[in-house]
C-alpha positions as CSV (number, residue, x, y, z in Angstrom):
1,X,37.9,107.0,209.8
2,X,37.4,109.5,212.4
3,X,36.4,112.3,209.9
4,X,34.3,110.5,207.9
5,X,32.1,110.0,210.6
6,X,32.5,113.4,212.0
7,X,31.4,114.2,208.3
8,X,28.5,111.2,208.2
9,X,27.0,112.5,211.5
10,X,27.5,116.3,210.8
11,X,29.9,117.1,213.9
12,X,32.2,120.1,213.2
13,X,33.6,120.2,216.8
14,X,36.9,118.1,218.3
15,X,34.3,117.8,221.4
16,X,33.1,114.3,220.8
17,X,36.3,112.8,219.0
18,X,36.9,110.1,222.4
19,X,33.8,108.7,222.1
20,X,33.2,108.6,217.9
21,X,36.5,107.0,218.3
22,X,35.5,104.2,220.9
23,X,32.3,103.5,218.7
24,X,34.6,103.1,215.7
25,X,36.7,100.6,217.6
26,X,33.4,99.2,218.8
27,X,32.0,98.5,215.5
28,X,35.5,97.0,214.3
29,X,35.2,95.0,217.4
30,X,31.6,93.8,216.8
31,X,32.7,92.8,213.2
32,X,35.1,90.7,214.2
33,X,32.7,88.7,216.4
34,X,30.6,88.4,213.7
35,X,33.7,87.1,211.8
36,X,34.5,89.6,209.1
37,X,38.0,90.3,209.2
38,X,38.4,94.1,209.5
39,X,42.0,95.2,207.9
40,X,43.7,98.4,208.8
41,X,42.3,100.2,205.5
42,X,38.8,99.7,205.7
43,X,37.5,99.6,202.2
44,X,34.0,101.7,201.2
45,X,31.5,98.5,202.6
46,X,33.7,97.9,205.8
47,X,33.7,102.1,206.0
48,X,29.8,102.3,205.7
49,X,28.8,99.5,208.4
50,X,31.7,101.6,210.2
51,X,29.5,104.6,210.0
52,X,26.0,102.9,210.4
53,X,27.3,101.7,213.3
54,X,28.5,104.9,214.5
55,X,25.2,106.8,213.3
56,X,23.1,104.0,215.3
57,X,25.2,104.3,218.4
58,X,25.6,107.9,218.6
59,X,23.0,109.8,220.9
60,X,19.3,109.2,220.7
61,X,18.7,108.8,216.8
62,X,15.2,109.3,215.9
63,X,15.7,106.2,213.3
64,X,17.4,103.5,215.3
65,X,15.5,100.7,214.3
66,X,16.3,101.7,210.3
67,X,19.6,101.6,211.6
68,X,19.9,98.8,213.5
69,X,18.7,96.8,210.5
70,X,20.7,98.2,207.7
71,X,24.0,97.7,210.0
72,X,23.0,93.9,211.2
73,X,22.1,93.2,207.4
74,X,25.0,94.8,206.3
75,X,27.0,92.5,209.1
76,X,25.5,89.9,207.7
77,X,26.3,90.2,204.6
78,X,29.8,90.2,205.0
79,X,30.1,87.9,207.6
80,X,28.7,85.4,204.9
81,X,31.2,86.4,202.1
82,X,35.0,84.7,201.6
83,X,36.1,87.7,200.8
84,X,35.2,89.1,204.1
85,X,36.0,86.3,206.6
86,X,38.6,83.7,206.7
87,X,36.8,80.9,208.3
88,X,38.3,78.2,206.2
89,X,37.7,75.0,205.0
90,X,36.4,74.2,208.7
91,X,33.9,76.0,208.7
92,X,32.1,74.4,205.5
């Protein structure tokens, strides 16, 4: 995951691997709270909220808000789909 947003945010350099990776873990974390259920392999939606997290959180972007709203939507989204969550029949 790591590379792909090294690649997503156009870093080259190993310089800012610690914190990419503590955003990645933040996002994963902040998915989980939302209650999507975040599996070892992330598939290509759980990858791009991933990344739009990352891209959001990442230095001064000049298009946080954009961001901000494509992530929480995307968060949304998922935290409202079985196949994302596992809230169970509880939660209904």
């Amino acid at each position: 995951m790591l590379e792909k947003v090294k690649t997503a945010l156009r870093i080259k350099t190993d310089a800012y691997n610690d914190e990419l990776t503590d955003l990645i873990e933040a996002a994963k974390l902040d998915l989980g709270v939302a209650g999507v259920e975040v599996p070892a392999e992330l598939d290509a939606l759980l990858s791009k909220a991933v990344i739009t997290y990352c891209k959001m959180s990442f230095g001064i972007p000049e298009d946080y808000d954009r961001l901000k709203r494509s992530y929480d939507e995307q968060k949304a989204q998922m935290s409202n789909a079985t196949s994302y969550t596992d809230w169970g029949e509880s939660h209904v």
